[in-house]
Structures are given as structure tokens and as C-alpha cells.
C-alpha positions as CSV (number, residue, x, y, z in Angstrom):
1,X,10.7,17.9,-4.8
2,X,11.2,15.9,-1.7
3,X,10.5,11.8,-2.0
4,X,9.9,9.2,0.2
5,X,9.7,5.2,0.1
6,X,5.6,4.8,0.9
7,X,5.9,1.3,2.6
8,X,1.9,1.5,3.1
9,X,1.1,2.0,-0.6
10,X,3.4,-0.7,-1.5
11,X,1.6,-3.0,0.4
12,X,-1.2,-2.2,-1.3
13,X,0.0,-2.1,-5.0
14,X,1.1,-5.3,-4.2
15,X,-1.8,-6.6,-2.9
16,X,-3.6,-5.1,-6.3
17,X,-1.2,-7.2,-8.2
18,X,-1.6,-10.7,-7.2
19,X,-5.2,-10.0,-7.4
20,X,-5.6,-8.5,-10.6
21,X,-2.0,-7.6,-12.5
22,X,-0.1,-11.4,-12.4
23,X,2.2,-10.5,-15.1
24,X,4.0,-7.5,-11.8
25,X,6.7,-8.4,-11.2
26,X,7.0,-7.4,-7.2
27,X,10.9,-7.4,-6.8
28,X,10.9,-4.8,-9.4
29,X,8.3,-2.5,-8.6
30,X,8.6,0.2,-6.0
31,X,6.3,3.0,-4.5
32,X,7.5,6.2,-3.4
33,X,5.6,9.5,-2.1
34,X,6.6,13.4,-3.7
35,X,6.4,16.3,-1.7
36,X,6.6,19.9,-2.9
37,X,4.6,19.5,-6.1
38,X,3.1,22.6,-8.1
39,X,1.1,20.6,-10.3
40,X,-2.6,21.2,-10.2
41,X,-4.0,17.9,-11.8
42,X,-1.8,15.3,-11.7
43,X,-2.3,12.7,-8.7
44,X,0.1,10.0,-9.6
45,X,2.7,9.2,-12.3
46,X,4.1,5.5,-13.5
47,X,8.5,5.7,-13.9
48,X,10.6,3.2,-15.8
49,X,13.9,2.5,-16.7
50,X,13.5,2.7,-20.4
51,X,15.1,-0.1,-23.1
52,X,18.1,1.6,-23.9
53,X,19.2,2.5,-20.1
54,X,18.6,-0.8,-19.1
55,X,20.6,-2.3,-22.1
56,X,23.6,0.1,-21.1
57,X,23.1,-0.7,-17.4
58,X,22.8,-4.1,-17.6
59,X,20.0,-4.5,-15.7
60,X,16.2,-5.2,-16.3
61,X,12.9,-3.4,-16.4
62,X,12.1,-1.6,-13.5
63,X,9.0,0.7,-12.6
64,X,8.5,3.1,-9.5
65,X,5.1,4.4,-8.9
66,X,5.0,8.0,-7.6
67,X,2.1,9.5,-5.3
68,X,1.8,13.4,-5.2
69,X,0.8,13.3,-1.0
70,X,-0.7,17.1,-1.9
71,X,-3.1,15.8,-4.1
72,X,-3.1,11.5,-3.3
73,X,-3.8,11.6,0.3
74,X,-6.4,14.0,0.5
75,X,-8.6,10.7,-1.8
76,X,-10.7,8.9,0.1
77,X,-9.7,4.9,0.6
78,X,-11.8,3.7,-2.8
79,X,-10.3,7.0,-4.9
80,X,-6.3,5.9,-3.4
81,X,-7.2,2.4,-4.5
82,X,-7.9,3.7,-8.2
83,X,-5.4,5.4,-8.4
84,X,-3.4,2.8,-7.6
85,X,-5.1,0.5,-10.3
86,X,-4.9,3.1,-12.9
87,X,-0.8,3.6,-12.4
88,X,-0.4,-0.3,-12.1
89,X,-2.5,-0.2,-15.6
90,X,-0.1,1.5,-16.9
91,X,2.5,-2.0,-16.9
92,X,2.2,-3.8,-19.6
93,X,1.9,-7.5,-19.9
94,X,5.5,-8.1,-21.3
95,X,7.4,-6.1,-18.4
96,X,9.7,-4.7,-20.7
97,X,9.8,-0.8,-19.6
98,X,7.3,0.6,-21.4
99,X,4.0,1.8,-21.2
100,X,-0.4,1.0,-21.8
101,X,-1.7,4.3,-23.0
102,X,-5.2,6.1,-21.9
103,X,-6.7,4.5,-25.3
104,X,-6.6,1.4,-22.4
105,X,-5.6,3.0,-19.2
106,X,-8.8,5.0,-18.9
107,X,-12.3,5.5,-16.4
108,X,-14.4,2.6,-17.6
109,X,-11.4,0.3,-17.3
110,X,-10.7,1.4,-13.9
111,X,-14.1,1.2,-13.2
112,X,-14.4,-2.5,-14.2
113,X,-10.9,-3.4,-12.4
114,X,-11.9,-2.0,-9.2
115,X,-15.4,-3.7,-9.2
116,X,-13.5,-7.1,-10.7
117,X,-10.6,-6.2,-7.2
118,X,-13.5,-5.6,-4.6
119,X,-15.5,-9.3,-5.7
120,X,-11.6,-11.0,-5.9
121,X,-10.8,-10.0,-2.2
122,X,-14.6,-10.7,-0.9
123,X,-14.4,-14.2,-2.2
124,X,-10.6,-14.5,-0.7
125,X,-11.7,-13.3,2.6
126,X,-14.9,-14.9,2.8
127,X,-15.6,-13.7,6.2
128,X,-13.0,-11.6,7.2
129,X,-13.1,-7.8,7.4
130,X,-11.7,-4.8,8.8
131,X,-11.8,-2.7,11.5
132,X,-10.3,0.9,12.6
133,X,-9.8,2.1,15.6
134,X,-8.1,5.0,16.6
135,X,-5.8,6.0,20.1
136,X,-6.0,9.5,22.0
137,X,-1.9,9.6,21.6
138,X,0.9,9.2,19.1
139,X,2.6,6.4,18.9
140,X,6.5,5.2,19.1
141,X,7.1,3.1,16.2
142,X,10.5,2.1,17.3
143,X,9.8,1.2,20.5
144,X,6.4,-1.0,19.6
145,X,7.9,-2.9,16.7
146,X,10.6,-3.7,19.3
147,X,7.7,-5.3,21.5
148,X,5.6,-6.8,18.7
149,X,8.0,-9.0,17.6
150,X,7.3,-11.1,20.7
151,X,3.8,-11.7,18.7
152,X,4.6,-12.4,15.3
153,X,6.0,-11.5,12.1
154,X,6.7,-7.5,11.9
155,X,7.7,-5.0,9.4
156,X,8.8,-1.5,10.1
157,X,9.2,1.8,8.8
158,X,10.5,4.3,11.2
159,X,10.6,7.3,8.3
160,X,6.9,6.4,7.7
161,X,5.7,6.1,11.1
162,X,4.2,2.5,10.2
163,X,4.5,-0.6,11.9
164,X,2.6,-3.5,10.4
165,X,2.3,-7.1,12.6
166,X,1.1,-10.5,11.5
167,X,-0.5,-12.9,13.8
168,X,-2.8,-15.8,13.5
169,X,-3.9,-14.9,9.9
170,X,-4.7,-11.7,11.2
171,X,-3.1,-8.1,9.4
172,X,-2.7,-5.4,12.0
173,X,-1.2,-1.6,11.0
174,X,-0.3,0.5,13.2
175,X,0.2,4.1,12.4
176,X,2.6,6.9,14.5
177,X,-0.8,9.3,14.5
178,X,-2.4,6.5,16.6
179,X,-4.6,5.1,14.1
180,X,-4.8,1.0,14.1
181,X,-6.2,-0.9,11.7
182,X,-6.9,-4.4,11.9
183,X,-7.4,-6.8,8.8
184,X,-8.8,-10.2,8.4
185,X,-10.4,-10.3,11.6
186,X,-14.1,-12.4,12.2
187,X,-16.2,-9.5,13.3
188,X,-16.0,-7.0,16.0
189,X,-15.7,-9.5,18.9
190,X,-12.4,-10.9,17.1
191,X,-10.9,-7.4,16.4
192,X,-11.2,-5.8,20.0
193,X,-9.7,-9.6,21.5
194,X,-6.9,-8.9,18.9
195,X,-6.4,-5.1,20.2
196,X,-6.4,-6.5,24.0
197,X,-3.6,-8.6,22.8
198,X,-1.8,-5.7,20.9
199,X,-2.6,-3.1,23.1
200,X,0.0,-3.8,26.2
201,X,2.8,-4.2,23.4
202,X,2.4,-0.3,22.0
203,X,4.4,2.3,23.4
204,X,3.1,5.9,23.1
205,X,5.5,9.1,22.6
206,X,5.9,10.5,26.0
């Protein structure tokens, strides 16, 4: 098994969180993808540092949330999301390293957490939506982070092929395939100004 730090579904677990799991802690939380997997069922799986190791470590509770990519990113985007809910289900309220079971963590809870999740983030983003666009080349994650900076706030992940930019309230991902995505934008009009902006500032693989 090979695994990797998933930058973009700790994002999102995060943003799952503050919406509707308070009690997270997000310092000690972390989401990695495996590769190489023979399981045929399992999609995800919720880690922690049990009681005694943390006692004999001297440190606290700590969970990691694992994403078989053979089986996780074939989902679509409301199936990832879910799945995301269901492992974060899986925390309980105290924090302490152990585990909700599937007498809690199970399809009608989901179900009610998503629904609960997608009214949260309409009423936060009142007007604001997303919108995908997607470039005939790959890009240079290196070189692009390097050049967004000059635009705002940016956060990187070379291994990933990520680089994610925040400007003017605005959320903007940009992935190595050539895939952007653009969060938080007005409508249509505000997203393809946005990309005009952005657009000079990405550097392609030559």
C-alpha cells in the first residue's frame, strides 16, 4: 500500500466540520489517499491513536481519514462528499480516540447530514456558486503557485498537483490535469472576469 497526504479532501473534511462536526478538532485531523488496495468493498476507513498509545506517547487524540483512490475517486462529487460525512461520523463528540459505531454511523444518518450540509452551505453562500472549467493542457503547479502569489493568499501541493488561490472572497482550485474550479463566485459573468484575471498567471507543462 502506497499513501499519500490528499490536500484536496482535507479541505473538504474541513469544510464538513465547521459546518456540521464542531466538536473536530482540525489540528488533529488528517486525510490521506491509499493506493494498491485489494479490497473489494471498502471505500474509506477512520484511524486513531487509541487511549493507551496516546497515554504512553504523551500525546493526544489524533484521527487520520484514509480514501481507497481505486474505489473513492471513481464517486461522483455528492457520493465523495458522503463518504466524507460518514468517516467524520465516525468522531465522537468527546475527541478522545475512539469510535461511533454503524448502530449511529449508518445511510439515513448520512442521508440527513448531507441534506442538513447542502441547506448550511446554501444559506452561507447566499448567492455564490461554482463553476468548472477545464484547459486543453496540463498544468505546472510549481511554476503557477509561484505567479499566483502576486494575487492573493496560496496554498500548494506539488505531490498532488493542486494549487488553490484566494482572492476577493473568491476560492479558486487549480488542478495539474487542467481542470479549474472556481468557488464563491456571483454567476457566470463573475467566474470568467475571475479566470481572465487568473489565466495570464498559469503556466502550462511544456
Amino acid at each position: 500500500m502506497r499513501y499519500e497526504f490528499a490536500e484536496d479532501l482535507q479541505l473538504k473534511a474541513e469544510e464538513i466540520s465547521k459546518i456540521l462536526f464542531p466538536h473536530i478538532d482540525l489540528t488533529r485531523i488528517k486525510c490521506f489517499r491509499s493506493y494498491g488496495t485489494s479490497s473489494r468493498r471498502t471505500i474509506a476507513r477512520c484511524h486513531s491513536l487509541e487511549k493507551l498509545l496516546q497515554k504512553a506517547l504523551g500525546v493526544k487524540a489524533f484521527y487520520v481519514l484514509e480514501f481507497l483512490s481505486e474505489r473513492f475517486d471513481n464517486l461522483s462529487d455528492e457520493d465523495k462528499t458522503k463518504v466524507i460525512i460518514h468517516e467524520l461520523m465516525h468522531i465522537p463528540q468527546g475527541f478522545g480516540g475512539g469510535f461511533k459505531h454503524h448502530d449511529f454511523v449508518n445511510e439515513k444518518n448520512i442521508k440527513k447530514l448531507y441534506s442538513l450540509y447542502l441547506e448550511r452551505t446554501c444559506k452561507d453562500e447566499k448567492n455564490k456558486i461554482m463553476f468548472e472549467t477545464e484547459l486543453p493542457y496540463r498544468i505546472n503547479i510549481k511554476e503557477t503557485c509561484s505567479e499566483l502569489k502576486k494575487l492573493g493568499d496560496v496554498k500548494c501541493s506539488e505531490k498532488m498537483g493542486i494549487a488553490m488561490l484566494e482572492t476577493l472572497g473568491r476560492n479558486v482550485t487549480i488542478f495539474k490535469k487542467g481542470k479549474i474550479v472556481a468557488r464563491r463566485v456571483v454567476d457566470k459573468e463573475d467566474a470568467e472576469k475571475l479566470l481572465v484575471e487568473i489565466l495570464p498567471h498559469v503556466r502550462r507543462i511544456i
